[in-house]
Backbone as a ProteinNet text record, in pm:
[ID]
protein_1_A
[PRIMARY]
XXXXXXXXXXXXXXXXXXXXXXXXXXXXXXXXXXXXXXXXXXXXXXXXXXXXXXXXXXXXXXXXXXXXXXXXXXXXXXXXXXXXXXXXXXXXXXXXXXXXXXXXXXXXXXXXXXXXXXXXXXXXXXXXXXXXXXXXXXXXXXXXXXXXXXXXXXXXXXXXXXXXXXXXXXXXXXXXXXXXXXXXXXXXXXXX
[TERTIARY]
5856.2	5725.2	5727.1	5679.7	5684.3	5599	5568.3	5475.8	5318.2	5345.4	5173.9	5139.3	5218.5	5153.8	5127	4946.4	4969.6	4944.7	4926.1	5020.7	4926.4	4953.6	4894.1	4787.9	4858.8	4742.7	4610.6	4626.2	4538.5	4521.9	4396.3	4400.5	4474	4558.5	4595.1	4532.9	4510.4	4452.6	4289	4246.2	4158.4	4037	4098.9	4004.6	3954.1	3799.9	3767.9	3831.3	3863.6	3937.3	3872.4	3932.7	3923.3	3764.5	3733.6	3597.3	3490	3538.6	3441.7	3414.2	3489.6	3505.8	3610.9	3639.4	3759.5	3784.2	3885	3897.3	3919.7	3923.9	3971.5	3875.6	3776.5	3657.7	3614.5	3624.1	3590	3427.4	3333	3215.1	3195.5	3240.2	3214.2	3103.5	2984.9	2864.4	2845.1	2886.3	2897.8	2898.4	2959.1	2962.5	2880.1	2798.5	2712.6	2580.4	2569.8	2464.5	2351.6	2302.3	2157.5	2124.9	2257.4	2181.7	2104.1	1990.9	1920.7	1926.5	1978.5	2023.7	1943.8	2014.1	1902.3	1827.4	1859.3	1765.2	1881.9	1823	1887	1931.9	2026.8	1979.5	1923.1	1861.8	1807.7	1888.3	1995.8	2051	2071.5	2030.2	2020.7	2175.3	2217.6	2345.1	2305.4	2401.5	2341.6	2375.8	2300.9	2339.8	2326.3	2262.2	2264.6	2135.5	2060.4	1957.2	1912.6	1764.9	1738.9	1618.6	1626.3	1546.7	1426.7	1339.2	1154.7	1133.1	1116.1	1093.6	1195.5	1331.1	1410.5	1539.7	1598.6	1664.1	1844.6	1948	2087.1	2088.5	2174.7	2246	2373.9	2389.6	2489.3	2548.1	2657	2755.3	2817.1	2809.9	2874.8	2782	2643.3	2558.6	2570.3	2688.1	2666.1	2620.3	2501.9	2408.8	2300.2	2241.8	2124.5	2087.1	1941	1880.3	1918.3	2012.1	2030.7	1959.6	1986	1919.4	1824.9	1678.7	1584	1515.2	1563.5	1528.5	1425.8	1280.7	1217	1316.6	1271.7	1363.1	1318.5	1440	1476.2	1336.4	1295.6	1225.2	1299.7	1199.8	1269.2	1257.9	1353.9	1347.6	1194	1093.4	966.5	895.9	871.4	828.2	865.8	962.5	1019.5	961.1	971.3	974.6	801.6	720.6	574.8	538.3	616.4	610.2	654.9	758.9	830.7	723.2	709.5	603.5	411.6	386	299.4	301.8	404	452.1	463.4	538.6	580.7	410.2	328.2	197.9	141.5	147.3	57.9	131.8	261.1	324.3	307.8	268.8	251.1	131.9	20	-124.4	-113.6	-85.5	-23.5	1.8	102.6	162.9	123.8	14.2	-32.2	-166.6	-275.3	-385.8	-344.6	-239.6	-169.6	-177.1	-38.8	-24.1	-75.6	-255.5	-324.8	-409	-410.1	-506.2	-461.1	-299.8	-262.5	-103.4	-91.8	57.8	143.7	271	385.1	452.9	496.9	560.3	484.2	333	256.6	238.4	239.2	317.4	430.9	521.4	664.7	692.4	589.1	588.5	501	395.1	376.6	408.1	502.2	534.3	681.6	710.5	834.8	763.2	644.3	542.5	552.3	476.1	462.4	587.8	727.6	833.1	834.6	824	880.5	776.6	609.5	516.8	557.2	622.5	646.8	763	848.8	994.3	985	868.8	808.3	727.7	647.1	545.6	708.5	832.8	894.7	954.7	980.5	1104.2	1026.2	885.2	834.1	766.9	706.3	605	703.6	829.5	910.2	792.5	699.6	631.7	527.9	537	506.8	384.7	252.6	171.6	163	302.9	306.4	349	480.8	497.7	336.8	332.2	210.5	79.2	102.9	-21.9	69.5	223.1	261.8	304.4	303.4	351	542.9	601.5	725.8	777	920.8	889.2	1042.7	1085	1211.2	1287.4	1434	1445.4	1609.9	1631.5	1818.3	1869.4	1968	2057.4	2055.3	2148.2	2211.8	2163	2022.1	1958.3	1748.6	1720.8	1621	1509.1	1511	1488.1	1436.4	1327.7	1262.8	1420	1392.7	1505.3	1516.9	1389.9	1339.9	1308.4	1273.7	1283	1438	1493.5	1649.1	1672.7	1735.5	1772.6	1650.2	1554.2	1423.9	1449.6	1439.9	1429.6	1607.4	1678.1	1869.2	1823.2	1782.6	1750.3	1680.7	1515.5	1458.3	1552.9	1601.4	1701.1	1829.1	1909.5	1987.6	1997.4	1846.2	1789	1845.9	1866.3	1933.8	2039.8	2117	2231.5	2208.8	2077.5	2049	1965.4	1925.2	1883.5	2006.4	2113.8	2240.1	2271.4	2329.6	2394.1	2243	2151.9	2084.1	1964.6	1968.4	1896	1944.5	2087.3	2129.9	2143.1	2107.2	2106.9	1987.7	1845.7	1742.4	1729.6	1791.1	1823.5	1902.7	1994.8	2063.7	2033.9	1921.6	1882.6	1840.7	1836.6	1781.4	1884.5	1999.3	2127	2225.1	2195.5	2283.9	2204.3	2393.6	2344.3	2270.4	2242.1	2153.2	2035.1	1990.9	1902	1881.3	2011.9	2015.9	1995	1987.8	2010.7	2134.1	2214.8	2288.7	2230	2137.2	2118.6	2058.8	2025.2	2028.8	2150.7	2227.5	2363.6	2441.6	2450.8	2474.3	2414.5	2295.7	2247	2222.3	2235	2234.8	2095.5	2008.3	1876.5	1891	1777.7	1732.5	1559.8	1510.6	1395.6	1349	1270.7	1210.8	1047.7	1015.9	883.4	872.6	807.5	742.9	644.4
11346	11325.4	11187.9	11153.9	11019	10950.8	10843	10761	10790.5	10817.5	10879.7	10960.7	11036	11235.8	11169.4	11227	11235.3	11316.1	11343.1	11439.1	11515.3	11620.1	11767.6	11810.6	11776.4	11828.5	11732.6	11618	11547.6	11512.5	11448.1	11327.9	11186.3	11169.9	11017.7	10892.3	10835.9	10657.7	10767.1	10864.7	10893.7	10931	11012.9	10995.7	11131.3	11194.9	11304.7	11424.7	11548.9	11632.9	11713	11807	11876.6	11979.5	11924.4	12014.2	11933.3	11816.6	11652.6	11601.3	11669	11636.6	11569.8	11445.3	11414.3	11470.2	11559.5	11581.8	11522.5	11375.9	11280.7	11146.1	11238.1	11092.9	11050.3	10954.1	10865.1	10934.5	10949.6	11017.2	11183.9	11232.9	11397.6	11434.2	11362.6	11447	11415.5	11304.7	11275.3	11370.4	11489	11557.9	11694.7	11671.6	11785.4	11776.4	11873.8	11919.8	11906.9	11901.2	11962	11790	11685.8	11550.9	11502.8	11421.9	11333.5	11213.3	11115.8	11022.9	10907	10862.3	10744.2	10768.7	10887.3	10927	10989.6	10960.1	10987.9	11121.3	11213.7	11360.6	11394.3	11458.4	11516	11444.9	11463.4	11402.9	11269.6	11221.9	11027	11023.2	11134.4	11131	11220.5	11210	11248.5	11368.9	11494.8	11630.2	11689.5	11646.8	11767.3	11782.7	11904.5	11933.4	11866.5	11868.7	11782.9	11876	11825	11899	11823.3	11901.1	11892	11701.9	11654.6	11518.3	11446.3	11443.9	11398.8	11322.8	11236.4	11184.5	11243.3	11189.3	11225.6	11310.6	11389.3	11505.4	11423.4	11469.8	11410.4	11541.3	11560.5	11651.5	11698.1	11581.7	11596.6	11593.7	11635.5	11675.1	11797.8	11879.1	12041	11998.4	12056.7	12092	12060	11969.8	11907.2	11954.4	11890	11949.8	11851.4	11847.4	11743.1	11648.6	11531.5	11427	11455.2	11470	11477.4	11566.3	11672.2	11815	11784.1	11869.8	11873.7	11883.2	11887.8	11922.3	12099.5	12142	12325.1	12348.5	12449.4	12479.7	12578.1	12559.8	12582.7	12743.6	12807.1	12950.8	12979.1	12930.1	12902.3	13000.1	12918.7	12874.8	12967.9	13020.8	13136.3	13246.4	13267.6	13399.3	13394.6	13356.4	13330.1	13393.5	13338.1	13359.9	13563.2	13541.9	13687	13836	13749.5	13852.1	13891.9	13808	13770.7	13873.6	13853.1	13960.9	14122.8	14120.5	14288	14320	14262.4	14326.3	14407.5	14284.5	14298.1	14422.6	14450.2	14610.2	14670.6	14649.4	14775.7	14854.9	14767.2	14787.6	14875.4	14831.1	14879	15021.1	15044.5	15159.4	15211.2	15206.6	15260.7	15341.7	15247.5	15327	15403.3	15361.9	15450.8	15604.1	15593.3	15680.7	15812.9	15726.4	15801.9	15902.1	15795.7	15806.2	15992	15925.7	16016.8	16094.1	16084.2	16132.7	15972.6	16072.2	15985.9	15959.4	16050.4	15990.4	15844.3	15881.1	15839.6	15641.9	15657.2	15553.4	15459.5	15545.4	15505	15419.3	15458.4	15451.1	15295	15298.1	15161.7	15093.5	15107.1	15004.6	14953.9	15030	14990.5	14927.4	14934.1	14799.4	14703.9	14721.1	14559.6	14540.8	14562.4	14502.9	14434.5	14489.7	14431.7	14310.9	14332.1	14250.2	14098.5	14140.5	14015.1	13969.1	14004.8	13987.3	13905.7	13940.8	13876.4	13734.9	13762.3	13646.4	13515.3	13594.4	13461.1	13431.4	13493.9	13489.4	13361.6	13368.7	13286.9	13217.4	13198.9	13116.8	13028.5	13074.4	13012.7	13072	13148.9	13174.7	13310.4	13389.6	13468.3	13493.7	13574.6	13552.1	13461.1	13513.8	13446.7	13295.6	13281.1	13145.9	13037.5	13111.6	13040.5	13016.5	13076.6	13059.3	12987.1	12939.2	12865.5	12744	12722.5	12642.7	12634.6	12709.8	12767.2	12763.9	12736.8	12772.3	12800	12931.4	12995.9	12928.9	12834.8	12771.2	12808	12796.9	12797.3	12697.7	12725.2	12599.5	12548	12498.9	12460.9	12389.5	12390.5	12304.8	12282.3	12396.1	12355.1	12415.2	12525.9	12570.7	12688.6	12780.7	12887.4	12979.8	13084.6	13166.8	13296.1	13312.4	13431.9	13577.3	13653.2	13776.4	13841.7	13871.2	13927.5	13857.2	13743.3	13696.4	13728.4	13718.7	13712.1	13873.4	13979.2	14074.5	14117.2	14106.2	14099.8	14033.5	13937	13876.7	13965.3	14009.1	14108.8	14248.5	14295.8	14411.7	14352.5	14249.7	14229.3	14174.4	14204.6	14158	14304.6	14428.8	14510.4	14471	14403.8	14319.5	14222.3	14159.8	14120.6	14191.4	14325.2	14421.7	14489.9	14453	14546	14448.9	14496.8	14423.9	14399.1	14422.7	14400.8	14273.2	14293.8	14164.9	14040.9	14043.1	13907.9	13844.6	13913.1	13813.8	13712.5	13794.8	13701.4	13607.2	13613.7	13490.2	13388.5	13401	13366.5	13203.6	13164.3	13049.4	12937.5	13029.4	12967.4	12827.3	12902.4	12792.6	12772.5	12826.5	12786.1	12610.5	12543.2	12422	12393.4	12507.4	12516.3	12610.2	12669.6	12751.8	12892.2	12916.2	13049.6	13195.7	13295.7	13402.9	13481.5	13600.2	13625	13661.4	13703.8	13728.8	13587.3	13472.7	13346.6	13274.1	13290.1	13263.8	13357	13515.4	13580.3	13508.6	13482.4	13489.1	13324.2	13245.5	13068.3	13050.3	13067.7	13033.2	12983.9	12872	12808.5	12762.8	12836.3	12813.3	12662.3	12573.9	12448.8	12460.2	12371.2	12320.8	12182.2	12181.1	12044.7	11944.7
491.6	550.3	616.8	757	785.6	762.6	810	762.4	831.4	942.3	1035.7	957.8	887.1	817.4	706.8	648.6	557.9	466.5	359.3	293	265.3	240.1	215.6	359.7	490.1	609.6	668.1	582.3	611.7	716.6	735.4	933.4	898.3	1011.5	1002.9	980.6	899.4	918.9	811.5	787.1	716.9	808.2	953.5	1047.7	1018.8	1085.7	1049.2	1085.8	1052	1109.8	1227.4	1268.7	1392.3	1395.1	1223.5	1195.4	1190.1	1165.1	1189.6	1054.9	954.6	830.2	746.6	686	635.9	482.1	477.8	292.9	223	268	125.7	153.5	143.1	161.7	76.9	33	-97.5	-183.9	-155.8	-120.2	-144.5	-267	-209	-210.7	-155.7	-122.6	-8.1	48.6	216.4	323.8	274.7	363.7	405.6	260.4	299.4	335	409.4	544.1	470.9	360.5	325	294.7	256.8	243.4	301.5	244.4	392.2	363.4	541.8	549.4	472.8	429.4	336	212.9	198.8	56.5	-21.4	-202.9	-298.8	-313.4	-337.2	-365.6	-462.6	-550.4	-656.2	-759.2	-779.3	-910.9	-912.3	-819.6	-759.5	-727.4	-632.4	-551.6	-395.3	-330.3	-174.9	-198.2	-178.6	-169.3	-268.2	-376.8	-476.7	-544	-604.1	-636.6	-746.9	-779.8	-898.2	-983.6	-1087.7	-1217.2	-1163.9	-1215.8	-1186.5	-1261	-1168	-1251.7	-1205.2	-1147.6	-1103.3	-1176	-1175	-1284.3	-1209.3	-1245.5	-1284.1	-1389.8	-1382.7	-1440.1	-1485.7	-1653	-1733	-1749.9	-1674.1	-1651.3	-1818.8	-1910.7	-2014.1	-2135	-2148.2	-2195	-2278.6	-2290.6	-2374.6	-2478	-2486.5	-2594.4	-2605.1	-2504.1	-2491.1	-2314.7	-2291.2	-2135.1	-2068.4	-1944.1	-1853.2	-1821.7	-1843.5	-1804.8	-1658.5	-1668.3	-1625.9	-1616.6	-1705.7	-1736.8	-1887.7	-1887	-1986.2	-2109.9	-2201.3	-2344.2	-2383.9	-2446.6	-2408.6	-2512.3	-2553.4	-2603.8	-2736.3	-2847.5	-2952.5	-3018.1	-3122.8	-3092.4	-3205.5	-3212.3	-3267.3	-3112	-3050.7	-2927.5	-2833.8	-2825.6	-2741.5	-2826.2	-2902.8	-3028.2	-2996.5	-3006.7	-2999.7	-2850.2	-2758.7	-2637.9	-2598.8	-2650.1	-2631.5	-2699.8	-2806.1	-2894.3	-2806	-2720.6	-2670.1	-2577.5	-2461.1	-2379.2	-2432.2	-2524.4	-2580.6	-2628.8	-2675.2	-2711.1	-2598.3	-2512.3	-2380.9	-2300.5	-2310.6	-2244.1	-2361	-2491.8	-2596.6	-2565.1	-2525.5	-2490.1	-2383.3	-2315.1	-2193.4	-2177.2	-2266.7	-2279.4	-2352	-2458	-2549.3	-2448.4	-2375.8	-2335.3	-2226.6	-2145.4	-1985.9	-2142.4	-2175.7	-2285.8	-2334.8	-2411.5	-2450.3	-2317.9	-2227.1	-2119.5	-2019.5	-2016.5	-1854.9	-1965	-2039.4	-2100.2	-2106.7	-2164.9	-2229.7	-2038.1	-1972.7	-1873.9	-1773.4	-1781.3	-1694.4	-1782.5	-1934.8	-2001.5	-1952.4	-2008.4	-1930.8	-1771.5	-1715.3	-1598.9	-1576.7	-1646.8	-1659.4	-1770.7	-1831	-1892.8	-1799	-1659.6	-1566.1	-1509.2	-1452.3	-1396.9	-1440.6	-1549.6	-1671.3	-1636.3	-1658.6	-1674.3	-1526.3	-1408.9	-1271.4	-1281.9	-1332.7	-1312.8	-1404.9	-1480.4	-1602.7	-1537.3	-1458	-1358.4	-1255.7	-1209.1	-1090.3	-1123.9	-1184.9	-1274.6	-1330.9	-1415.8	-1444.7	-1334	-1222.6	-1090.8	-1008	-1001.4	-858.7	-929.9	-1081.3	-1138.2	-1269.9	-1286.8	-1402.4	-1563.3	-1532.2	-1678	-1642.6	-1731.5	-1808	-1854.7	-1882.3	-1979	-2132.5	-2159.7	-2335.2	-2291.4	-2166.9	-2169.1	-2134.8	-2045.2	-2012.3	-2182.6	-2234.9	-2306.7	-2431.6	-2455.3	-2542.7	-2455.4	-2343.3	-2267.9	-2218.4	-2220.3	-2180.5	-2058.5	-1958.5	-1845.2	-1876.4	-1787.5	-1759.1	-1644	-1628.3	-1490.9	-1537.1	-1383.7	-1377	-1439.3	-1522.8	-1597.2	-1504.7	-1413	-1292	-1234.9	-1156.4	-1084.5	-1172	-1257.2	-1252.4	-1160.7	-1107	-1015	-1033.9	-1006.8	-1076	-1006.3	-1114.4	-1111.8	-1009.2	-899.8	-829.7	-879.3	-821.6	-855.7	-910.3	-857.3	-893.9	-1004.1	-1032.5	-1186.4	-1234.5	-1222.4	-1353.9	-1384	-1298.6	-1304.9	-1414	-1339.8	-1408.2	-1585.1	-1604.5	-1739.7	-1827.8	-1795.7	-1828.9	-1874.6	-1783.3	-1826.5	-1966.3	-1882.7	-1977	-2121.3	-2149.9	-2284.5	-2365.9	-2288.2	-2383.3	-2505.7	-2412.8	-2493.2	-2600.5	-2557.3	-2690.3	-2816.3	-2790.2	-2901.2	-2948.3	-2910.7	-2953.4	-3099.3	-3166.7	-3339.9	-3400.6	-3431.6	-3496.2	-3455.5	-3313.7	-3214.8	-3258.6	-3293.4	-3256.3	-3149.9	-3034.7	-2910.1	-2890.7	-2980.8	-2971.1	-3066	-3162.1	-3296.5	-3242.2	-3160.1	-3129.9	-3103.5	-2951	-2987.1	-3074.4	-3190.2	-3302.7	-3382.6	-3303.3	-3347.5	-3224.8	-3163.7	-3008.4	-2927.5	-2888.2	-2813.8	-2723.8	-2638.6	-2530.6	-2538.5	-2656.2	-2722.8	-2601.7	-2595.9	-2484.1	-2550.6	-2522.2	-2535.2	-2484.6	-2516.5	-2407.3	-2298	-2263.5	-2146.1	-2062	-2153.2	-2068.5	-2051.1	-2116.4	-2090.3	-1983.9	-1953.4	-1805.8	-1730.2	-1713.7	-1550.2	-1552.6	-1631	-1688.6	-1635.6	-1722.7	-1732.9	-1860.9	-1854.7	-2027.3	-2010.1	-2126.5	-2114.2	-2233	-2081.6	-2134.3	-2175.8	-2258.2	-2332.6	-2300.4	-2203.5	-2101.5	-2198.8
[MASK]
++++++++++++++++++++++++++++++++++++++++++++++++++++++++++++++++++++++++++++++++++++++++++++++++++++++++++++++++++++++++++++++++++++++++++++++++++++++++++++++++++++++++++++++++++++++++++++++++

């Protein structure tokens, strides 16, 4: 290799490449598009998202809520919350039920489910969260989780009624007080 090349494809002298980008820039958030000039990014670095309240993200945090993230909420607090919800589609499904038949039931209690999907996807909470104070957000950034994951979570709570609902005990002793199905789709629900 001579001395101009350098190594692995790079630009010479550290100049930007042919895409207007250098790969070995001291800086790896420098280069991305969503930064704005002069301002912190979310995690008090250029380019990256931030938890509600703002603050750095301690990358090396497993087991606790990232530095500037509320603190997780406890499996008290979820369980209160969860139970809150299942009444409110029992009701549900109990007067549809009595009212119009068992299918015509069924059928709204697939409502309630998209309606409670929707409610955590665009609002981060729920009837029950809301009335224990709860909010459902992406591990990751902090960020309500939309329709599709809220909705994907909701379903994949099957998995946690499988073994004897150890998936919903589960937080009760897990570092990040997840569920499996908050652990698939990396949601963790905080208590603000």
């Amino acid at each position: 290799m001579s001395e101009n090349q350098p190594p692995y494809g790079g630009t010479p002298g550290g100049q930007p490449g042919p895409y207007g980008q250098n790969p070995y820039s001291q800086d790896p958030y420098a280069q991305n598009p969503y930064a704005q000039p002069g301002q912190p990014g979310p995690y008090g670095q250029p380019g990256m998202p931030s938890y509600p309240g703002g603050g750095q993200q301690d990358l090396n945090a497993y087991g606790q809520a990232p530095v500037g993230m509320p603190p997780l909420a406890n499996w008290g607090w979820r369980f209160l919350s969860g139970l809150i919800d299942f009444v409110i589609a029992g009701v549900v499904n109990a007067v549809v039920s009595v009212a119009a038949g068992r299918v015509a039931g069924f059928i709204a209690s697939l409502i309630v489910l998209f309606i409670l999907a929707y409610l955590e996807g665009t609002k981060g909470q729920t009837p029950g969260k809301m009335a224990v104070g709860t909010r459902t957000l992406r591990e990751r950034d902090g960020q309500l989780l939309g329709f599709g994951l809220a909705l994907a979570r909701r379903l994949l709570h099957i998995l946690d009624a499988l073994a004897c609902f150890i998936g919903y005990l589960w937080p009760a002793w897990d570092a990040k007080r997840q569920t499996f199905a908050d652990k698939i789709v990396s949601s963790v629900v905080i208590k603000p």
